[in-house]
C-alpha positions as CSV (number, residue, x, y, z in Angstrom):
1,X,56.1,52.7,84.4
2,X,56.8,52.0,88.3
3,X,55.3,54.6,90.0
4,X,57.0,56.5,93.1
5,X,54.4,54.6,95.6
6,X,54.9,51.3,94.0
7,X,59.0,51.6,94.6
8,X,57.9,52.9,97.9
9,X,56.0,49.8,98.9
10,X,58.7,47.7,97.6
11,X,61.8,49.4,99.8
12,X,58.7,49.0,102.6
13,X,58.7,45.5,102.0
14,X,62.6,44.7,101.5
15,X,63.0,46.4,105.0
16,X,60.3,44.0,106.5
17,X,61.8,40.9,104.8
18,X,65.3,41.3,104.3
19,X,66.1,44.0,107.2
20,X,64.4,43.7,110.5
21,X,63.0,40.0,109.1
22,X,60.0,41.0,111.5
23,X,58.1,37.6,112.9
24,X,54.6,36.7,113.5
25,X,53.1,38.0,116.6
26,X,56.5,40.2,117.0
27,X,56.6,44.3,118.0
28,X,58.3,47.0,116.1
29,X,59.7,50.5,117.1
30,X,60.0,52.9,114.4
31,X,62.2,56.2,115.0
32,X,61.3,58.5,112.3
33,X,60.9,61.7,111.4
34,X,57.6,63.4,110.7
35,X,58.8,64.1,107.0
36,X,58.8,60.4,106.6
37,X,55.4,59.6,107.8
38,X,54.4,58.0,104.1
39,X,57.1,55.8,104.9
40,X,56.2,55.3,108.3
41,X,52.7,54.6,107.2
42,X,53.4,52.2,104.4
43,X,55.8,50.2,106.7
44,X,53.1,50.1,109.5
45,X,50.2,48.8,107.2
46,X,52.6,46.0,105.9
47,X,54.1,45.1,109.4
48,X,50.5,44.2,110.6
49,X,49.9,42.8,107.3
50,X,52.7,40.2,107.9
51,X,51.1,39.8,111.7
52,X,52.9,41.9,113.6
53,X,51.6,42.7,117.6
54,X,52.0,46.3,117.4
55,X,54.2,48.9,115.9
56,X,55.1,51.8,118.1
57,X,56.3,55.1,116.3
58,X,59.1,57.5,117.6
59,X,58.5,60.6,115.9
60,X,61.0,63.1,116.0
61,X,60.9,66.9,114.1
62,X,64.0,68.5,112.6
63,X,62.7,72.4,113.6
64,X,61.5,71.4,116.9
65,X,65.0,69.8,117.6
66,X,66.6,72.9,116.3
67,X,64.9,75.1,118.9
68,X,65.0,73.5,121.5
69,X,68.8,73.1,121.2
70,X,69.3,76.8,120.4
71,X,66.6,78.0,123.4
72,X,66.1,75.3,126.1
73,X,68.1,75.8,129.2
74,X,72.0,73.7,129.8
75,X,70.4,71.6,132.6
76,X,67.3,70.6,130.3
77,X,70.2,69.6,127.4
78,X,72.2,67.7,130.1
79,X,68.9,65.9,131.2
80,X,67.3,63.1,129.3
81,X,63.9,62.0,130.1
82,X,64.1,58.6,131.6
83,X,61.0,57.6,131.3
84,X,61.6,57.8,127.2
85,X,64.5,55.8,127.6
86,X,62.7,53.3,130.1
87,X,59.9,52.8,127.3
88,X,62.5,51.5,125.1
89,X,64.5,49.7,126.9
90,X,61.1,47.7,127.7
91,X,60.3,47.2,123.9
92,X,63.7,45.6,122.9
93,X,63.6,43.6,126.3
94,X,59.8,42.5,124.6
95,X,61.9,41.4,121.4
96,X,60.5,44.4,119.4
97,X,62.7,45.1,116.5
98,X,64.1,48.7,115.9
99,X,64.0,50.5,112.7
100,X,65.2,53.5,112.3
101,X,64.5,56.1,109.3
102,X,67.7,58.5,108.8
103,X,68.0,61.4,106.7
104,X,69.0,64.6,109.0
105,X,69.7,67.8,107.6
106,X,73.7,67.9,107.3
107,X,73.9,71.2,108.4
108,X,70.8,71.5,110.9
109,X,72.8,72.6,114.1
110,X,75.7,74.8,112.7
111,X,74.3,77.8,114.3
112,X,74.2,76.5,117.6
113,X,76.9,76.8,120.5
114,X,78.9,72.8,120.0
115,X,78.7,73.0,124.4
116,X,75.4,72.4,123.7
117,X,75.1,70.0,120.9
118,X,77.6,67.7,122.6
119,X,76.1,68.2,126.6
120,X,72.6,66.9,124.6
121,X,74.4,64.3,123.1
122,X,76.6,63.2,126.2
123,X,73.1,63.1,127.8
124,X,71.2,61.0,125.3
125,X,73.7,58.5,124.8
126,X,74.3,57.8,128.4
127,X,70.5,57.2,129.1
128,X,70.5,54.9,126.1
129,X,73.5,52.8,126.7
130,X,71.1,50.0,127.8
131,X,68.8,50.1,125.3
132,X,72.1,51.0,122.4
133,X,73.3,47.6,124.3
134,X,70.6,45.1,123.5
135,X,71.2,46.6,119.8
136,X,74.7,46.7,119.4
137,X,74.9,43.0,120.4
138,X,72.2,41.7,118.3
139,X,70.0,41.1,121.0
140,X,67.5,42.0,118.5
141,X,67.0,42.4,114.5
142,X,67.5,46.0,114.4
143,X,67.9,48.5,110.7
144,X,69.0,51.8,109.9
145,X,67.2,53.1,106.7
146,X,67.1,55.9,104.1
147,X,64.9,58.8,103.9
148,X,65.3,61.8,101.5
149,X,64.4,64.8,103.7
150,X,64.1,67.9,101.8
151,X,67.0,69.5,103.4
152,X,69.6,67.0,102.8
153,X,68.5,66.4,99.5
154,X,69.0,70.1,98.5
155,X,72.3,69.9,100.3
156,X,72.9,67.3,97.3
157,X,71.4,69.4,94.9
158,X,71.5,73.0,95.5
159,X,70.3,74.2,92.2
160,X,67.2,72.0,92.2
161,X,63.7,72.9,94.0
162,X,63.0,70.8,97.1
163,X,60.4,68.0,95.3
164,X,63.2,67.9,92.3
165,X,65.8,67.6,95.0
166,X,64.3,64.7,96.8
167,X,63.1,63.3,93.9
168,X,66.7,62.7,92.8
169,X,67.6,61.7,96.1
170,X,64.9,59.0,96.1
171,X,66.2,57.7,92.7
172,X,69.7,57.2,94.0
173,X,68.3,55.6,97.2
174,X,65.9,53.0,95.4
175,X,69.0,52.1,92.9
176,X,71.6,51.7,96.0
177,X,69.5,49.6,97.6
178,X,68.3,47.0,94.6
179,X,65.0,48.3,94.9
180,X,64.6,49.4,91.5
181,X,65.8,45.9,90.3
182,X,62.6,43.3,89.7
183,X,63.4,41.2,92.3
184,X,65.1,43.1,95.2
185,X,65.0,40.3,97.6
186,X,67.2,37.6,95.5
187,X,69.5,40.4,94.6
188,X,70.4,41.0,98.2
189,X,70.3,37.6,98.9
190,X,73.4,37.5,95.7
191,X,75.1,40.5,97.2
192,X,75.4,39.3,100.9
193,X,77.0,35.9,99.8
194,X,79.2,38.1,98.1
195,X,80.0,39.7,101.4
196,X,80.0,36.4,103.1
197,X,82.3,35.2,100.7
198,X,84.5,38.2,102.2
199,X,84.2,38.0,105.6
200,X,84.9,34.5,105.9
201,X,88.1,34.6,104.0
202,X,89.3,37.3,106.3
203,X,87.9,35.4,109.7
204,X,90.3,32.3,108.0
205,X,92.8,35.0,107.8
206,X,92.8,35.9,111.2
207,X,95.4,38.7,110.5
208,X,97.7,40.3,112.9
209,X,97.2,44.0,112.0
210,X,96.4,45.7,109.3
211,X,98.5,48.8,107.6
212,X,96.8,51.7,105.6
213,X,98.6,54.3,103.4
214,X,97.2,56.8,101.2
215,X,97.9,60.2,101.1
216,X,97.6,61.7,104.4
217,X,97.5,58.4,106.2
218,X,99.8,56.1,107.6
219,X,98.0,53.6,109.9
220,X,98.8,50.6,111.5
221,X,96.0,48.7,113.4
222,X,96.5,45.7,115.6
223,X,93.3,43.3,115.3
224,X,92.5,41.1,118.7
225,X,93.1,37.4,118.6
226,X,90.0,35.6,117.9
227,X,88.4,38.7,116.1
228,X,85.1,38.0,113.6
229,X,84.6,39.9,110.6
230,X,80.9,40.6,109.8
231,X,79.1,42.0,106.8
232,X,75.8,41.9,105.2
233,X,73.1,39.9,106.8
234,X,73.6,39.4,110.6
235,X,72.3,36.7,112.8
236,X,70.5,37.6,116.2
237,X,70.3,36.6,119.2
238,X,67.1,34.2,118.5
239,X,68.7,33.4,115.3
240,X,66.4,36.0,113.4
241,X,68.9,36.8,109.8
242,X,68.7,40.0,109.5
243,X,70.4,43.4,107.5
244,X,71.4,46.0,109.9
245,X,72.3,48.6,107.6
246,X,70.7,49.4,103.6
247,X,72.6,50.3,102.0
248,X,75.6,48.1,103.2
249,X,78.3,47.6,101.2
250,X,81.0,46.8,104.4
251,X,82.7,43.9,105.8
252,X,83.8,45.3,109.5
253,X,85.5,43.9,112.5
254,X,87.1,45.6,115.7
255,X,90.7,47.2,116.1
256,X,92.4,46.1,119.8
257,X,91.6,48.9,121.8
258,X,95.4,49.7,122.6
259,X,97.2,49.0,119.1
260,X,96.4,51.9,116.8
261,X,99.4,53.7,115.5
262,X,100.3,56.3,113.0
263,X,98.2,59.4,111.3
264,X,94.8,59.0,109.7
265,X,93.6,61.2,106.9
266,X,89.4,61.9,106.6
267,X,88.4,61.4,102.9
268,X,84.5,62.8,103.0
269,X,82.6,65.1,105.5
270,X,81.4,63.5,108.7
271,X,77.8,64.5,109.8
272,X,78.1,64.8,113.7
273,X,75.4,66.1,116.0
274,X,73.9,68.3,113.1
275,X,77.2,69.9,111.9
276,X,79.9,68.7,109.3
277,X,83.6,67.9,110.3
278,X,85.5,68.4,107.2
279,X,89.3,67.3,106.2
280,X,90.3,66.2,109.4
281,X,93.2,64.0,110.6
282,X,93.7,61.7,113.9
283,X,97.2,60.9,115.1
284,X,97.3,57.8,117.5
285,X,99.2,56.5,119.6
286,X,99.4,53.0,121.4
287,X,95.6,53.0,120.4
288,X,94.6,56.7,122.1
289,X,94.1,60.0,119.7
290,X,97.0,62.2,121.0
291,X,96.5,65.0,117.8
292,X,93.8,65.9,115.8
293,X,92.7,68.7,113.4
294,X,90.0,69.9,111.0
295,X,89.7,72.6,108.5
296,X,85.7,72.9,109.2
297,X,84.2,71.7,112.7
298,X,87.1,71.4,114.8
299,X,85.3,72.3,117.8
300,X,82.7,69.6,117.6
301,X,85.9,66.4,117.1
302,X,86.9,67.9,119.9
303,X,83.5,67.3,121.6
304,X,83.4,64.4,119.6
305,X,86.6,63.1,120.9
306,X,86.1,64.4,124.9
307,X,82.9,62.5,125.1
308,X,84.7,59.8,127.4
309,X,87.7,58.1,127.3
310,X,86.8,55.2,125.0
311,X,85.9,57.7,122.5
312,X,89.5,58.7,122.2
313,X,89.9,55.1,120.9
314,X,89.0,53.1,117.8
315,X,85.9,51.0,117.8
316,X,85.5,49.2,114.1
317,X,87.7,48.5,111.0
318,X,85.5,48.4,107.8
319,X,86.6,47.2,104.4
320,X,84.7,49.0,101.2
321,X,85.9,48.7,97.7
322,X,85.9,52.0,95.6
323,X,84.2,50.4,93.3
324,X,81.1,50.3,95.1
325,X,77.6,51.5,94.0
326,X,77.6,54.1,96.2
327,X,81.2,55.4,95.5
328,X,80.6,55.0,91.2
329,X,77.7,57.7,91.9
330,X,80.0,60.5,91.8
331,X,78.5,62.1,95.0
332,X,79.2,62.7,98.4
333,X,75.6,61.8,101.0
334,X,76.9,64.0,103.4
335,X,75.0,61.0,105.4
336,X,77.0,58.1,107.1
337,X,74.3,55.6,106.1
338,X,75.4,55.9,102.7
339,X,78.7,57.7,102.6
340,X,80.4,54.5,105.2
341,X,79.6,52.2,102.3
342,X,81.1,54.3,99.6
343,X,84.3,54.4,101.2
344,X,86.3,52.3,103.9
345,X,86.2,53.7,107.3
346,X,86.9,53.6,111.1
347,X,84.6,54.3,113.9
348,X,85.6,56.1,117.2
349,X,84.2,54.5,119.9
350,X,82.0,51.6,121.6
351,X,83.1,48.5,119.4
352,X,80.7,46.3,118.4
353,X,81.1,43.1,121.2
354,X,79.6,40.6,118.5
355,X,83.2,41.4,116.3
356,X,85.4,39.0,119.2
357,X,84.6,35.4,120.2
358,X,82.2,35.3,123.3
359,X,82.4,39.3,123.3
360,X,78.7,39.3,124.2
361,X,79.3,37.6,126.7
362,X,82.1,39.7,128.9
363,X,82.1,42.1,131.7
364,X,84.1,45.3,131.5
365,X,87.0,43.9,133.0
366,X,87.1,41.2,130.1
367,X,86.5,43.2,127.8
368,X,89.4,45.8,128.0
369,X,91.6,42.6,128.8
370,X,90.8,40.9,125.2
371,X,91.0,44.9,123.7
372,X,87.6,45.2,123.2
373,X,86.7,49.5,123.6
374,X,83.9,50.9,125.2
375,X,82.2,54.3,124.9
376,X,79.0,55.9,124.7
377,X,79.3,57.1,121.4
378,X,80.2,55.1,118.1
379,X,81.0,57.4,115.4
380,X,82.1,56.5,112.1
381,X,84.5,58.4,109.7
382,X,85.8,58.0,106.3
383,X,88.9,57.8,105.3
384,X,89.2,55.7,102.0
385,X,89.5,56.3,98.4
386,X,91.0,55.4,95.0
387,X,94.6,56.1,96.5
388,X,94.1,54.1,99.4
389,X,96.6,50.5,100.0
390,X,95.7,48.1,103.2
391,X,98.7,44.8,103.8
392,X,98.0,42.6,106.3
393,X,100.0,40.9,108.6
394,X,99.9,37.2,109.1
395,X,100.6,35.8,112.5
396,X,103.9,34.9,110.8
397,X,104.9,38.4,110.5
398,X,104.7,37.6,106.3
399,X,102.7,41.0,104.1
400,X,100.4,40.3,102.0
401,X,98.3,42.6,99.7
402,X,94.6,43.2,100.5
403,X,93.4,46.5,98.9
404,X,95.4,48.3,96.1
405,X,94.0,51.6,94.7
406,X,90.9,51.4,96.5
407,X,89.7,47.8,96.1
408,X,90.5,44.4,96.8
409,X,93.2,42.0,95.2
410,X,92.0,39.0,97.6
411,X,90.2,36.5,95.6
412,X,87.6,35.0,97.8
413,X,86.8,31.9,95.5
């Protein structure tokens, strides 16, 4: 029988090989909790095994974090330490690769005032833009990965203890990410071609917009000329493959900035800044959030939302099938990691400038020209399910059929 530390070493390994595809003689930055530090350690002993310069850990603690947003002082919330953010801007301008180990508590921060949560937020991300900059345009291999903290796995499985609650949690994890198959590298390498398959049919595609209905939506998204779908592996900028994202089950590309139109219904909870946003609906027009509502969290969309202007504004279209392994598990994550790939979904905010021809390459001004949004934040929400339908629109103005209850009717072959 596999034994917990021998699946561990292998979802060590996959991250290494698959995700960040760390070089020889390259650096690594871990951001991880303290909860994961087996993880931490396993990855750390195998990154210098494969002959890694150094590997630099971010810890972070989940009560520490709690009191200091409930006690610290406004100004200390509103202030970011730039010398933190300096040290990483240097590492990913060294070509260190960034993994980061995410498993928060869903419900960490619902005690504390949301004029906190988002000033500390609003704070972090603009001292990070550079460094969120060099990531978000694959200046670097970069990964977001997995860890079963005891808190969100007991918000998974109330009735359990906290070791049977993350020992479920870890089972689900290992099977969503092909670890717990023999050979989890050929398997990923079989389910990104199917997600290359995908994207390239859709980049051939080049579609107009797209139109979603389901119940409670009725969105029509306008998709820039020259857009590129991605999914699965990504290629940076040394021409390093890599996986962003395990699990990832997505094929995404960016809306125009200024043609989103019609209502939009959430489908699952959306874990933002500590606190869940529950059953919410955006209304847009001409690309901008003019309405919005939720039945739990209102206050923090609204933070959410007022973060900057981009943030009022769509960032990413992704495509997920309801018949993914993530959505066939029956269970909501309450985790975007894993809940974004069970379900389709949009993102509010910064788009990602590798989803438009030469978008890497523009200023500001080109950017909003070509419909390409900016922000500091990039959020993403759920909004699909069995009931959902997406047509697309050719440049032709003909309809054709791309999802039907949930899942694709394309055939990429």
């Amino acid at each position: 029988m596999t034994t917990h530390q021998q699946q561990l070493e292998k979802y060590a390994d996959l991250a290494l090989q698959k995700g960040i595809n760390l070089q020889e003689g390259q650096g690594l930055l871990i951001n991880a909790p303290l909860e994961a530090a087996d993880l931490v350690r396993t990855l750390t002993a195998k990154a210098f095994g494969r002959g890694a310069k150094d590997v630099h850990v971010e810890w972070s603690d989940e009560v520490l974090t709690y009191l200091k947003m409930k006690h610290a002082p406004m100004e200390v919330l509103e202030d970011y330490p730039r010398w933190k953010a300096e040290g990483k801007e240097q590492m990913v301008k060294d070509g260190y690769s960034v993994l980061s180990i995410f498993g928060p508590d869903p419900d960490l921060l619902k005690n504390v005032d949301s004029e906190r949560i988002a000033a500390a937020n609003k704070a972090t991300a603009q001292a990070l833009a550079d460094f969120q900059s060099f990531v978000m345009n694959d200046k670097v291999t970069w990964l977001v990965l997995g860890y079963p903290q005891k808190a969100w796995a007991q918000k998974m499985f109330p009735d359990d203890s906290g070791e049977e609650a993350q020992r479920k949690l870890w089972e689900h994890i290992f099977n969503i990410t092909r670890v717990d198959q023999d050979d989890p590298v050929a398997a990923w390498e079989t389910h990104n071609e199917t997600l290359r398959q995908a994207r390239e049919f859709l980049n051939d595609k080049q579609y107009k917009k797209l139109h979603y209905r389901a119940p409670g939506t009725d969105l029509t998204v306008e998709l820039p000329e020259n857009h590129i779908w991605h999914g699965g592996s990504a290629t940076s900028e040394q021409g390093i493959e890599f996986i962003p994202n395990m699990p990832t089950e997505e094929v995404f590309t960016m809306p125009h900035k200024y043609g989103v139109d019609g209502k939009v219904s959430s489908t699952k909870p959306l874990n933002y800044g500590g606190n869940l946003i529950e059953n919410f609906t955006l209304t847009f027009e001409n690309g901008k959030v003019v309405d919005f509502s939720a039945e739990a969290g209102e206050e923090n969309l609204k933070h959410l939302i007022e973060t900057d202007e981009g943030a009022r504004r769509l960032g990413e279209v992704a495509l997920v099938p309801h018949e993914s392994p993530i959505s066939q598990s029956g269970h909501i994550f309450f985790n975007t990691l894993f809940d974004e790939n069970a379900s389709c979904h949009l993102a509010l905010g910064k788009a990602y400038p590798t989803n438009v021809e030469v978008g890497p390459n523009m200023n500001k001004s080109e950017m909003d020209e070509h419909g390409v949004n900016d922000s500091l934040v990039h959020e993403d929400f759920m909004m699909g399910s069995a009931e959902l339908d997406i047509d697309g629109e050719t440049k032709e103005g003909d309809t054709e059929a791309i999802f039907r209850n949930g899942s694709w009717v394309l055939d990429f072959g």
